[in-house]
Z-matrix of the N, CA and C atoms (Angstrom, degrees):
N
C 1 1.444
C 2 1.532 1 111.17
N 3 1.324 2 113.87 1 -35.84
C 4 1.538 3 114.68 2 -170.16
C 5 1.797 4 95.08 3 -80.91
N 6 1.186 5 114.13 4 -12.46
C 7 1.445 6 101.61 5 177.68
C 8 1.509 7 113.97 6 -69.48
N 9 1.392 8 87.17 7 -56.80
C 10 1.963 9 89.45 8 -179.60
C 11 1.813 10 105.98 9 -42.30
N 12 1.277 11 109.23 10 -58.38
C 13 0.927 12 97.00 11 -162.61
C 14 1.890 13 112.08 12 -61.30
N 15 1.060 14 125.23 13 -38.46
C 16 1.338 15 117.74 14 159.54
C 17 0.880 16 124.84 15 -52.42
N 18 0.899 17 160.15 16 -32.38
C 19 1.737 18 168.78 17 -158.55
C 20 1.586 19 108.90 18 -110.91
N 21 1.387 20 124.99 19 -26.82
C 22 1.642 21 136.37 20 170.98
C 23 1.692 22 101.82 21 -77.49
N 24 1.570 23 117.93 22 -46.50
C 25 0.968 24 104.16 23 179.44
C 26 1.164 25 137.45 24 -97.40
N 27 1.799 26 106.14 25 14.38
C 28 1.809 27 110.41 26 -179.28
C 29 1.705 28 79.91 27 -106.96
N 30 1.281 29 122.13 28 -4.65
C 31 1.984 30 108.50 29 175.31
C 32 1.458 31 97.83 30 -74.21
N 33 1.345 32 120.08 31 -65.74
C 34 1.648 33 127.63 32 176.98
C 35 1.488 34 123.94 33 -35.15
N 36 1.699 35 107.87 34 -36.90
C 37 1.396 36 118.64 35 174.78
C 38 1.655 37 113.74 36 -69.93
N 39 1.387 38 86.81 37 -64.23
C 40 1.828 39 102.51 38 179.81
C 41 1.595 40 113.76 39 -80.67
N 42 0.881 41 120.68 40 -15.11
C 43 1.939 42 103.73 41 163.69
C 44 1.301 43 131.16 42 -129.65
N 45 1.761 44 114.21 43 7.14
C 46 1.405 45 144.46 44 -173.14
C 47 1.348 46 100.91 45 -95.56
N 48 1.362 47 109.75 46 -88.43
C 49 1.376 48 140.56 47 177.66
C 50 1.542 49 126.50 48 -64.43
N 51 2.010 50 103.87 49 -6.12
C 52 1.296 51 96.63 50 -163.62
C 53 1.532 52 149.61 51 57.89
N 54 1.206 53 87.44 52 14.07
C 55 1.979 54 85.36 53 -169.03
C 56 1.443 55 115.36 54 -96.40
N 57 1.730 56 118.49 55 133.40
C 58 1.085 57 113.79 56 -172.12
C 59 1.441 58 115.66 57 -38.60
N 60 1.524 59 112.47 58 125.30
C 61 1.650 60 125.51 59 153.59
C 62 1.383 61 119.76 60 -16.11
N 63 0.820 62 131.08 61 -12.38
C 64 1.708 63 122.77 62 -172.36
C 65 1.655 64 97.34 63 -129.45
N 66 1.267 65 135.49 64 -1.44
C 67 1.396 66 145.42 65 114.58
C 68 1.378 67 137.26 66 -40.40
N 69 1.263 68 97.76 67 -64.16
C 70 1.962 69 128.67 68 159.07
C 71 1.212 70 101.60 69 -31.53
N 72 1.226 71 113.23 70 -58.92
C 73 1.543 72 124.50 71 166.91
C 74 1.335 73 154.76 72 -23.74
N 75 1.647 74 96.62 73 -64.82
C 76 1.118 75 127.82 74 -161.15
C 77 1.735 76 83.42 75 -87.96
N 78 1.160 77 118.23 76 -65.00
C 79 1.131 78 124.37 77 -165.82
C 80 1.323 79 120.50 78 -53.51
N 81 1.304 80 105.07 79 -18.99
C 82 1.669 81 99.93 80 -165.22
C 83 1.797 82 85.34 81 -102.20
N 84 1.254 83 131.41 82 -53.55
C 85 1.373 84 134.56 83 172.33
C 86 1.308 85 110.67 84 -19.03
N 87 2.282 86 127.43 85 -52.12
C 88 1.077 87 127.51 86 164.13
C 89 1.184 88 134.36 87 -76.53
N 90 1.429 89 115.90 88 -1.91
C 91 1.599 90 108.42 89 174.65
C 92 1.823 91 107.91 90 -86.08
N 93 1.507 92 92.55 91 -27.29
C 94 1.737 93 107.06 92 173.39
C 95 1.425 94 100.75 93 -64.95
N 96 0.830 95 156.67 94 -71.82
C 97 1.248 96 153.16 95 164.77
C 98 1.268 97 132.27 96 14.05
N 99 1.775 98 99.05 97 -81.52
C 100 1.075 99 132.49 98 143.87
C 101 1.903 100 119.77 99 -9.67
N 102 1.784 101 85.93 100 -80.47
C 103 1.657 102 92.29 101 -175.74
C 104 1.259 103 100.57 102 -86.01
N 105 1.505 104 147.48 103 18.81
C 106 1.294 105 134.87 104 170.78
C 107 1.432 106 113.09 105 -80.28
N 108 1.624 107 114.37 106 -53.62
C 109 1.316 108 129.80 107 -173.73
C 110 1.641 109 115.71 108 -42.79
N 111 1.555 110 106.08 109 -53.71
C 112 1.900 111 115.65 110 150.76
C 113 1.190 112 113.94 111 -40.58
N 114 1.180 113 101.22 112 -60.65
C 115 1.782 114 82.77 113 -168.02
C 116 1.550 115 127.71 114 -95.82
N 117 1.844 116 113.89 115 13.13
C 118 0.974 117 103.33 116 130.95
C 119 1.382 118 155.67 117 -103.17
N 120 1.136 119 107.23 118 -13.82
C 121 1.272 120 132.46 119 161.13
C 122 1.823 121 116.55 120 -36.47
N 123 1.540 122 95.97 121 -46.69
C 124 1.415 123 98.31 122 -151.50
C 125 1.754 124 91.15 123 -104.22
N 126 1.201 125 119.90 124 -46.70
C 127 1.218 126 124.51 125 179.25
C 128 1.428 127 136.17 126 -77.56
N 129 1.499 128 107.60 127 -48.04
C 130 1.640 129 137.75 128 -164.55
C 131 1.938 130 89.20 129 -73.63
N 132 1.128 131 97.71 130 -58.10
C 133 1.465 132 101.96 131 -159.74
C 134 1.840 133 115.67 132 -118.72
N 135 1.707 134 87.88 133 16.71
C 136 1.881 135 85.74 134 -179.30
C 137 1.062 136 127.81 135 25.71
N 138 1.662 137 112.68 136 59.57
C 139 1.812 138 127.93 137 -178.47
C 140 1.530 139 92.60 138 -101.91
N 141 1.515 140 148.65 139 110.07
C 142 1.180 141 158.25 140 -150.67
C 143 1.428 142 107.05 141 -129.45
N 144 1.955 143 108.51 142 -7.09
C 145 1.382 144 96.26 143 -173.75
C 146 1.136 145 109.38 144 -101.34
N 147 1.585 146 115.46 145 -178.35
C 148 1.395 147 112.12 146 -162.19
C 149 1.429 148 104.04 147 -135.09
N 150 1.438 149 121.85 148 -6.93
C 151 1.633 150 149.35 149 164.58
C 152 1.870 151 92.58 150 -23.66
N 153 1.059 152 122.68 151 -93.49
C 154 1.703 153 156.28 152 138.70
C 155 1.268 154 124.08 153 -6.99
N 156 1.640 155 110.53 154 -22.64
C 157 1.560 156 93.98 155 -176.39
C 158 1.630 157 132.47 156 -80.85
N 159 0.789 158 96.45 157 -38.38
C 160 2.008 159 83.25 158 174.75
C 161 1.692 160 91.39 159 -71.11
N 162 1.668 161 145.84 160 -51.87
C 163 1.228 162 85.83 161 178.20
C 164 1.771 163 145.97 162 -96.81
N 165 1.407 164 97.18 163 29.27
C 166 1.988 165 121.97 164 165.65
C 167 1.558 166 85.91 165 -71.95
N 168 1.596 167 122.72 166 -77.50
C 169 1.905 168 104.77 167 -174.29
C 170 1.211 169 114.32 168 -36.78
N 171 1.338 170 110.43 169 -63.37
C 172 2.274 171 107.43 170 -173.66
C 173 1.212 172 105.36 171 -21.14
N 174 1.617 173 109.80 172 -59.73
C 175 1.528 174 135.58 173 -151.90
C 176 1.412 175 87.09 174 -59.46
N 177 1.779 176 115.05 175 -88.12
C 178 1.091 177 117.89 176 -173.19
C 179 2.007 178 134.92 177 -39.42
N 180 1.484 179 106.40 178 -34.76
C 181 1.345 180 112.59 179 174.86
C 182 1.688 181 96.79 180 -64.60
N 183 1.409 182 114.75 181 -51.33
C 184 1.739 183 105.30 182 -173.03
C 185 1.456 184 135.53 183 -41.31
N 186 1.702 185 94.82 184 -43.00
C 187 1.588 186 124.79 185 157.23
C 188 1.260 187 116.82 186 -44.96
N 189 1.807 188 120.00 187 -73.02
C 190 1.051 189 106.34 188 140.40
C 191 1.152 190 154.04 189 14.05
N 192 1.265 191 112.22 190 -100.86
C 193 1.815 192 127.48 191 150.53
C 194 1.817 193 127.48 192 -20.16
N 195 1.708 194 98.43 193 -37.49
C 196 1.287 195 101.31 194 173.13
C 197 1.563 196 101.92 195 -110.30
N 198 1.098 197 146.53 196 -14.03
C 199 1.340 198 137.53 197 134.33
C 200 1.218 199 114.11 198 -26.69
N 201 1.627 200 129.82 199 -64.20
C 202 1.402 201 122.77 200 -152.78
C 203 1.762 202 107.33 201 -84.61
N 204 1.211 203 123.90 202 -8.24
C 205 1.983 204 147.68 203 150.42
C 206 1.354 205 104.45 204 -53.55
N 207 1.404 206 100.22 205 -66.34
C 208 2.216 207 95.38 206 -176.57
C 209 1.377 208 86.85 207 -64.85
N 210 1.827 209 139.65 208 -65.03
C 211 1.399 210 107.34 209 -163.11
C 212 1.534 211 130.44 210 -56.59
N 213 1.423 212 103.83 211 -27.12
C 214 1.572 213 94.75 212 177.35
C 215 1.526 214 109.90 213 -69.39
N 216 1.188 215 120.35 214 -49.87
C 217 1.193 216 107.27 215 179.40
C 218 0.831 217 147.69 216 -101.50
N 219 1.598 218 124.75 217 23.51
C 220 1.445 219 125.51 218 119.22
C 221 1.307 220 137.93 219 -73.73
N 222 1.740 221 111.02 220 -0.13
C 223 1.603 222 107.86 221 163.43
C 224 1.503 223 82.02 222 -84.85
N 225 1.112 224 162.80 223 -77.83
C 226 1.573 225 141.33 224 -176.46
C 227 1.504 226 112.85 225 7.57
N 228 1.045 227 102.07 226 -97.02
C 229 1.632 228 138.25 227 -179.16
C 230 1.528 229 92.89 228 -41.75
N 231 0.830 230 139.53 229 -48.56
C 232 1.717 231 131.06 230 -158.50
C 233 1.197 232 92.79 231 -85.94
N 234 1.602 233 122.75 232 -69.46
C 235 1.806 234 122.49 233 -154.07
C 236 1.647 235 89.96 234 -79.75
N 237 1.071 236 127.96 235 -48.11
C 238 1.839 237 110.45 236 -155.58
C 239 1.555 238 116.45 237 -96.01
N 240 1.753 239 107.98 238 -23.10
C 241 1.274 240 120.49 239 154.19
C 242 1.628 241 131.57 240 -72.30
N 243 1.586 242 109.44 241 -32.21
C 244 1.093 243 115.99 242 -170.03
C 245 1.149 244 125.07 243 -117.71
N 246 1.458 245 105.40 244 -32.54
C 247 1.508 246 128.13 245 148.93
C 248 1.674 247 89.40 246 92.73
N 249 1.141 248 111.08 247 57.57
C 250 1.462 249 123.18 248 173.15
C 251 1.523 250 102.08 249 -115.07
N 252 1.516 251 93.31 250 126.24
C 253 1.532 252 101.35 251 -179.53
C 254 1.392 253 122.44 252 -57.99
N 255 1.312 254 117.57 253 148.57
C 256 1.428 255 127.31 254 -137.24
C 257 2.127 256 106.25 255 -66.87
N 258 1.583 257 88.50 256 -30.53
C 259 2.012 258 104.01 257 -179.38
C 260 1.299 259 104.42 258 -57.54
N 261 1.847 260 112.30 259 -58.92
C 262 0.780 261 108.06 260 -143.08
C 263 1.751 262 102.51 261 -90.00
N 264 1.713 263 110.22 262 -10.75
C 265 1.609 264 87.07 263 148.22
C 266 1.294 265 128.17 264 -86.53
N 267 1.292 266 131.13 265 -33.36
C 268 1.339 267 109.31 266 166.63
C 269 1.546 268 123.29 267 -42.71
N 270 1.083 269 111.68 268 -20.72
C 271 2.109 270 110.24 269 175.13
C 272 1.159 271 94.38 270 -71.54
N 273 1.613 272 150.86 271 -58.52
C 274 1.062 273 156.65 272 -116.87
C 275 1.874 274 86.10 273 -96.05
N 276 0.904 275 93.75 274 -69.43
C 277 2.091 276 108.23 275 -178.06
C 278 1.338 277 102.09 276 -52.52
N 279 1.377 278 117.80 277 -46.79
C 280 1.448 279 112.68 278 -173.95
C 281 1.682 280 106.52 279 -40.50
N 282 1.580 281 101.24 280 -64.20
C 283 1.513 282 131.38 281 -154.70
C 284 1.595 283 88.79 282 -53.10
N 285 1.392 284 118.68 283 -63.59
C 286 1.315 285 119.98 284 -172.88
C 287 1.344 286 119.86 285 -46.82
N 288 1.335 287 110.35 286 -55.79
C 289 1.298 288 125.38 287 -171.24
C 290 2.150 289 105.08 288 -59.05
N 291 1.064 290 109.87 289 -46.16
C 292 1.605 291 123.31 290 179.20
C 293 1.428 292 91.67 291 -66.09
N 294 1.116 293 139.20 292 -70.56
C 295 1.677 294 123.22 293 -165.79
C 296 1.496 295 109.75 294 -35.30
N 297 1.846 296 112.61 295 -53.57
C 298 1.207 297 118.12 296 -148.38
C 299 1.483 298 90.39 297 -73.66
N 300 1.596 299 113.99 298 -39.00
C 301 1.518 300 101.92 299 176.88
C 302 1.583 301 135.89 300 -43.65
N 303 1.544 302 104.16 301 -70.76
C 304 1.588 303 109.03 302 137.61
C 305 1.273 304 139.25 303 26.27
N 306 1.480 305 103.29 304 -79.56
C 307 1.256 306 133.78 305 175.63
C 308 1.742 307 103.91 306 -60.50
N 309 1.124 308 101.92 307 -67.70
C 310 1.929 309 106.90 308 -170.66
C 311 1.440 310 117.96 309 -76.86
N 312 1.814 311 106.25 310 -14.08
C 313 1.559 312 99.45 311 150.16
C 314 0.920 313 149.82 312 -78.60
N 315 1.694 314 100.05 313 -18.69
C 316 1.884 315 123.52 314 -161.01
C 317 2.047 316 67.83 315 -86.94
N 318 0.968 317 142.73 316 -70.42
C 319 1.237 318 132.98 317 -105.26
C 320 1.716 319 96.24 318 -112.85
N 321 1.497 320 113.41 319 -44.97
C 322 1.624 321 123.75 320 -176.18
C 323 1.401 322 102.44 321 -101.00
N 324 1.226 323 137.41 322 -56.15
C 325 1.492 324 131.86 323 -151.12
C 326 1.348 325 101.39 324 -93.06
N 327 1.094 326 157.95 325 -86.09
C 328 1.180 327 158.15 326 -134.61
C 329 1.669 328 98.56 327 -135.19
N 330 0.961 329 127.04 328 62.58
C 331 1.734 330 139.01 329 161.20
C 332 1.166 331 123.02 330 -63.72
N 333 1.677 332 141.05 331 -174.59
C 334 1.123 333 124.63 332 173.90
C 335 1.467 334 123.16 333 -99.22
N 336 1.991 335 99.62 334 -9.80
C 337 1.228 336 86.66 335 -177.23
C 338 2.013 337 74.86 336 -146.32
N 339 1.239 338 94.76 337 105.91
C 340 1.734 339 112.28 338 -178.34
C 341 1.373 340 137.72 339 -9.07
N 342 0.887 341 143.71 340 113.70
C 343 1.654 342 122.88 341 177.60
C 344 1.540 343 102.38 342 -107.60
N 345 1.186 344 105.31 343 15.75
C 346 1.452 345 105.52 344 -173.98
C 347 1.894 346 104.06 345 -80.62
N 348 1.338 347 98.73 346 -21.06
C 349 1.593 348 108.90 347 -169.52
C 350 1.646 349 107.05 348 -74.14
């Protein structure tokens, strides 16, 4: 789900609205964000408590923050270094970027029994 919505909104940015790709980007990377944290929290990983939550967001926006650094700059490196069209690096970063997430949600952010405490 968080894909569509990333990928709907760097199409709207970058071929709607026109806005440079590394804009397209940025922008659509933070609205995902946004609706990611919901829907993993509540769905991905059935975390229902609320003990933790502003600091699971801190956590998660920080991640974030260095998420949206590897995405800019590997859409860098891919489209202007590599000259890989702009989709098919954002799939490539996406994929990467979601594994590593994955990993620090299943295990640090939203676990079954908290480390946030």
């Amino acid at each position: 789900m968080t894909a569509i919505v990333m990928f709907s909104s760097l199409f709207i940015f970058q071929e709607v609205l026109h806005l440079w790709y590394l804009a397209s980007s940025s922008i659509a990377f933070l609205i995902t964000v946004l609706f990611s944290f919901m829907t993993q929290k509540k769905w991905a990983f059935a975390d229902h408590e609320t003990v933790f939550l502003h600091r699971q967001f801190v956590m998660f926006v920080s991640l974030a923050v260095i998420n949206f650094f590897i995405n800019l700059f590997g859409m860098y490196v891919l489209v202007d270094i590599f000259s890989v069209w702009y989709v098919l690096s954002q799939i490539i970063i996406t994929g990467l970027i979601a594994s590593w997430d994955f990993l620090i949600y299943h295990f640090i952010l939203f676990p079954k029994k908290s480390f946030c405490k």
